[in-house]
N, C-alpha and C positions, 0 to 999 in steps of 0.2 A: 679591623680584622680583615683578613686578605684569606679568601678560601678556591683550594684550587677543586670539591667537591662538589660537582653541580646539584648533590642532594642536598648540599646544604642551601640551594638561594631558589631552587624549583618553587620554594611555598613562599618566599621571602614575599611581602606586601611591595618594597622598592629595595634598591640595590645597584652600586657605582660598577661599570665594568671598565677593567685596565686591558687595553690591549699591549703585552707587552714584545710584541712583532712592531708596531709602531714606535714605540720608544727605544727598540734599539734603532731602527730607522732613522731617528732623530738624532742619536747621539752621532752616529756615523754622518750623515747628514753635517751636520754641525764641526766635525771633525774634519771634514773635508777641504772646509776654509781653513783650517790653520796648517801652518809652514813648521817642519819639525826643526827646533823641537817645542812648538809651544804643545802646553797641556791641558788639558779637555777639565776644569772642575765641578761635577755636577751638582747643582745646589738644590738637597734634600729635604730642607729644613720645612716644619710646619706638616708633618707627616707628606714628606715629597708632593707640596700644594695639594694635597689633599689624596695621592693619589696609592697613598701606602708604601714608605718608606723604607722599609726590610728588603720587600721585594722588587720596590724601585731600585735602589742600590745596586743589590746583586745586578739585576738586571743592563743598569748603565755601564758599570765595571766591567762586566763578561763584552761590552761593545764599545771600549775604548774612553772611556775616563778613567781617570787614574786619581781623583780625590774628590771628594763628598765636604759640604758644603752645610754645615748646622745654624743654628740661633741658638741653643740651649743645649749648657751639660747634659741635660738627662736625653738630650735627641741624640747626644753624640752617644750614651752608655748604652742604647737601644738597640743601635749598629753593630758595638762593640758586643752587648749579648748575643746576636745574633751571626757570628762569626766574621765580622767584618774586620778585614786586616788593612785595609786601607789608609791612606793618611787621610784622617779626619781635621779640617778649620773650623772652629766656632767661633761663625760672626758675630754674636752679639758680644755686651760685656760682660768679663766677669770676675769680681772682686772680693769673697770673701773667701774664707781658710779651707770652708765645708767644698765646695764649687772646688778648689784649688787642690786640694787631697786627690777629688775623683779624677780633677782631668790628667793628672799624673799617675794613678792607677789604670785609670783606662786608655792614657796612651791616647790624649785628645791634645789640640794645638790652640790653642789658644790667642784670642785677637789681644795684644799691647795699646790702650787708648791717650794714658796717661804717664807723668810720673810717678803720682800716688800707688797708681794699681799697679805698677812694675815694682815697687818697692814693697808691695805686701806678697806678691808672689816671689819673689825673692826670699825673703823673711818666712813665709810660712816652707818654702823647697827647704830653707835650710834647718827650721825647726822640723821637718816630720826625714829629712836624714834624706830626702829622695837622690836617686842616684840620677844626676843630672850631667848635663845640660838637656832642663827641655825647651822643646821645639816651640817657638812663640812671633808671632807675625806684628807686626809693626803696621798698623793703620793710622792716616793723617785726614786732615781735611781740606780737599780741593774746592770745596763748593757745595757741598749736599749739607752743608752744616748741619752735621750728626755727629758719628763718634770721632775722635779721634782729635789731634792737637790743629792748628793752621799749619798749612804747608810752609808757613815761613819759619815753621818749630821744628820742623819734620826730623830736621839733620840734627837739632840739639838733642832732642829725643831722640832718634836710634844713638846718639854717641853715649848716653846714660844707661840702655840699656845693653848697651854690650858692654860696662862695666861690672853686668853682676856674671857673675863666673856660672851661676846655676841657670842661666839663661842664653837660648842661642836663637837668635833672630832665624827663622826658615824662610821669612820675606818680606815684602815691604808690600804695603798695595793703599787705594783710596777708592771711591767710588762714585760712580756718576749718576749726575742727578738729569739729566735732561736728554741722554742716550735717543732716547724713542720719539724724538723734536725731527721734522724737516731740518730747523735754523738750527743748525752747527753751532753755531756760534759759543752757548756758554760750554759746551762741551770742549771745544776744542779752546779755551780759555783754562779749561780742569785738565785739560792734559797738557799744555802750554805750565803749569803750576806743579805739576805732579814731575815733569821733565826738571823743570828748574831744580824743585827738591832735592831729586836723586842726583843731579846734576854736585850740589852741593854734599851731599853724603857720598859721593866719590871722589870731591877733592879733599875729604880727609882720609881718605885711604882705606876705604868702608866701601867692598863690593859687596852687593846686595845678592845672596842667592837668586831669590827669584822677586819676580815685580810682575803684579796683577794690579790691571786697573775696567777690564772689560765687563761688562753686565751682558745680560742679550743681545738687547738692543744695538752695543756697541761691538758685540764679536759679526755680526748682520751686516755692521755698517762698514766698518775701517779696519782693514789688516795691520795698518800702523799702530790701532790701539791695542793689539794681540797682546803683546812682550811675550814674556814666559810661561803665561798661563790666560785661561779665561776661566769664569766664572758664569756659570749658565742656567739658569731656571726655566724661565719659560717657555723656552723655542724645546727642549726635550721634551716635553711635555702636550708639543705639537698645534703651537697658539705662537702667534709673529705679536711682537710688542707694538708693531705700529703697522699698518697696513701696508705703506708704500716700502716696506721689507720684503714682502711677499715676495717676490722676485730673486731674492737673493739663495734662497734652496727651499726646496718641496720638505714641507714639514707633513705628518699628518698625527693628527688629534688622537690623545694615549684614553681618554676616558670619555663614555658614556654613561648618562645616568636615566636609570630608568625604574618602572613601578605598573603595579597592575591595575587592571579594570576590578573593582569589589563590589560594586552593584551597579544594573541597569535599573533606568525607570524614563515611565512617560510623564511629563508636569503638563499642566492647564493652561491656557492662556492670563495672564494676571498672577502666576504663581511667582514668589519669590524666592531668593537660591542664596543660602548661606545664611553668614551673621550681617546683621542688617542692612541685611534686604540690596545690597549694592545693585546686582541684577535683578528685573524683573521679567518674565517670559513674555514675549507679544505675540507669542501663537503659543499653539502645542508644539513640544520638542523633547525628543531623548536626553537624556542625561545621563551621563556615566558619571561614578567617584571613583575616585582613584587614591590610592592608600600613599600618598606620600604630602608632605607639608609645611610647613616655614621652620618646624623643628627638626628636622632634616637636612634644611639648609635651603628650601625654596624660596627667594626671599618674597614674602606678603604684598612688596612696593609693585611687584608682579600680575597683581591681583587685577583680572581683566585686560590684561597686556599681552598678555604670552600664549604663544599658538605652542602644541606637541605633536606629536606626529603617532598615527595608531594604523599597521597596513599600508604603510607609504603614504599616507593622508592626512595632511596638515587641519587640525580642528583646534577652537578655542576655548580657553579655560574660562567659565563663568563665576560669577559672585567672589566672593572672598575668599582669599586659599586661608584653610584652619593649618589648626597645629599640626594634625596629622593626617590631613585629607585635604582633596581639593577636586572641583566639578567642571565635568567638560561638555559642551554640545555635541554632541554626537548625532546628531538628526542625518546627516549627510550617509551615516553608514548606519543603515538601520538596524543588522545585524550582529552589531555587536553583542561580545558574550561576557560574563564575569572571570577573569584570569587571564584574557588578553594584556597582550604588554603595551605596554605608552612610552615611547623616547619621551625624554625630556629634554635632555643633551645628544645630539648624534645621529645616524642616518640610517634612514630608511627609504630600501629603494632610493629613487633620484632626491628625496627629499632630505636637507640636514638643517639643526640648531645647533650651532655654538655654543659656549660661554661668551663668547665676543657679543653675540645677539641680547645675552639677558644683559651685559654691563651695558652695551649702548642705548638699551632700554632704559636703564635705572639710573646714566650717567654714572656708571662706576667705570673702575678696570674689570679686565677678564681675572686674576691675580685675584681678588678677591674672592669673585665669585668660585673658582675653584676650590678655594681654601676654606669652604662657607656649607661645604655639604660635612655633615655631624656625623662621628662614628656608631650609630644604632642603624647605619645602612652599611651592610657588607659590601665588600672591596671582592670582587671575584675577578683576578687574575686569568688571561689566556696566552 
């Protein structure tokens, strides 16, 4: 839920905030390394990593992408409920009749992996009568050994599917596994593979609309890996895939997450704090709860790791984070009150936490962690 009512999240216990002045920022940003005419694709998919999809959309669109970037039919029919005229890709796969109806009612584009699944979407376009050619994208595989055929298949496969008449290639792409590496190496080995490819589907005389091969990490890295389009998640979103990118353009951070103070209290010395007892007090100390929790999306592996910030001032979370709470020390500000706010993600005064902070804590990606906060926390859009 994305609300633009501030009466609706005034009483909220926790709640994600989208700044969406940064995220046009970033798309423009982002937009600025590439050479026209390459093209900006913003990838949406997962409720836009968590950060509310409808109005992520509108938002990149209105700042210079020009296609949105799905995993799933029904993320792409979401878009389309919601007025989106865009040209929509759906990266994952997808193979049966039901899937195949809607992405052809909704005017979705669809990724080609196989020849099986070109052959059913063929077969069902011509059984339900659709008035075709639809728009359908050709993926191989360079190296991420995921979807799609070997590069050494690449050329046999587009030459099959441009034999069914209700189908029309919109473009060819692959994807890279190692982008966000120092060591080039197997990257430019999957573009050294992805060249060949196309190389051979244009000595039969097969010009490829368009050809994407870029992730973040690699639109950050190499203008040579541009082509005709990129493909972009993270860096809109306002998070650098690898640190020694940072350099490459001023991104800033589209989402905050945060939640409130719901009770103060003073504990004992010897007092224990949570579910078993992780923390023990070794003096007297305030304790503040705070109304948000691993069912939320805070992850538990957290539990006594992670500093928040309350008034510009970095404090720590004690004992066990629960389901839907969790305790901080608060002794340092003795004045706290109940309804004060707590960054969990984001800044305050000179102080900030990333996503970047909790994955390097937990030895994840930032990518996840984004993707990790649950929809019973409103999305308040500014």
């Amino acid at each position: 839920m994305l609300s633009h009512d501030i009466g609706d999240w005034l009483s909220q216990r926790a709640w994600v905030e989208i700044d969406l002045a940064a995220l046009s920022h970033n798309v423009q940003q982002v937009a600025s390394l590439l050479s026209s005419p390459t093209q900006l694709m913003a990838v949406v998919k997962a409720d836009a990593y968590g950060h509310g999809a409808i109005t992520v959309a509108q938002t990149v669109l209105e700042s210079g992408a020009t296609w949105l970037g799905v995993a799933t039919v029904p993320e792409g029919i979401e878009l389309r409920e919601a007025g989106i005229k865009a040209p929509i890709l759906i990266l994952g796969a997808t193979h049966t009749k039901e899937q195949i109806h809607a992405i052809a009612h909704w005017k979705l584009q669809p990724t080609l992996i196989s020849p099986k699944q070109a052959h059913i979407f063929s077969d069902t376009l011509k059984a339900i009568k659709c008035r075709c050619p639809l728009p359908v994208h050709v993926k191989f595989d360079t190296g991420m050994s995921r979807l799609g055929p070997s590069w050494q298949e690449a050329a046999e496969f587009v030459q099959l599917v441009r034999q069914f008449p209700n189908l029309h290639i919109a473009s060819i792409y692959s994807h890279l596994a190692t982008a966000e590496n120092r060591d080039q190496t197997v990257m430019q080995q999957q573009q050294q593979r992805f060249e060949s490819a196309i190389a051979q589907i244009k000595a039969m005389g097969i010009q490829p609309p368009l050809l994407h091969l870029a992730n973040s990490a690699a639109t950050l890295t190499e203008n040579a890996l541009h082509y005709d389009m990129v493909r972009v998640g993270l860096a809109i979103y306002g998070l650098y895939p690898a640190a020694h990118l940072h350099s490459r353009i001023s991104l800033k951070p589209v989402l905050q997450l945060k939640a409130r103070v719901t009770q103060v209290k003073s504990i004992a010395p010897g007092t224990g704090v949570s579910y078993g007892h992780r923390f023990i007090a070794g003096r007297e100390l305030r304790l503040a709860v705070v109304g948000i929790g691993y069912a939320d999306g805070v992850p538990r592996h957290l539990s006594q790791k992670m500093q928040v910030l309350i008034r510009g001032n970095r404090v720590s979370q004690i004992g066990a984070i629960t389901m839907d709470q969790m305790m901080l020390d608060v002794s340092a500000i003795p004045d706290i009150q109940e309804g004060e706010v707590v960054t969990l993600i984001g800044q305050q005064g000179s102080e900030q936490i990333s996503a970047v902070d909790w994955a390097n804590q937990l030895n994840t990606i930032s990518w996840e962690i984004l993707c990790g906060f649950k929809h019973r926390l409103p999305r308040v859009a500014f």
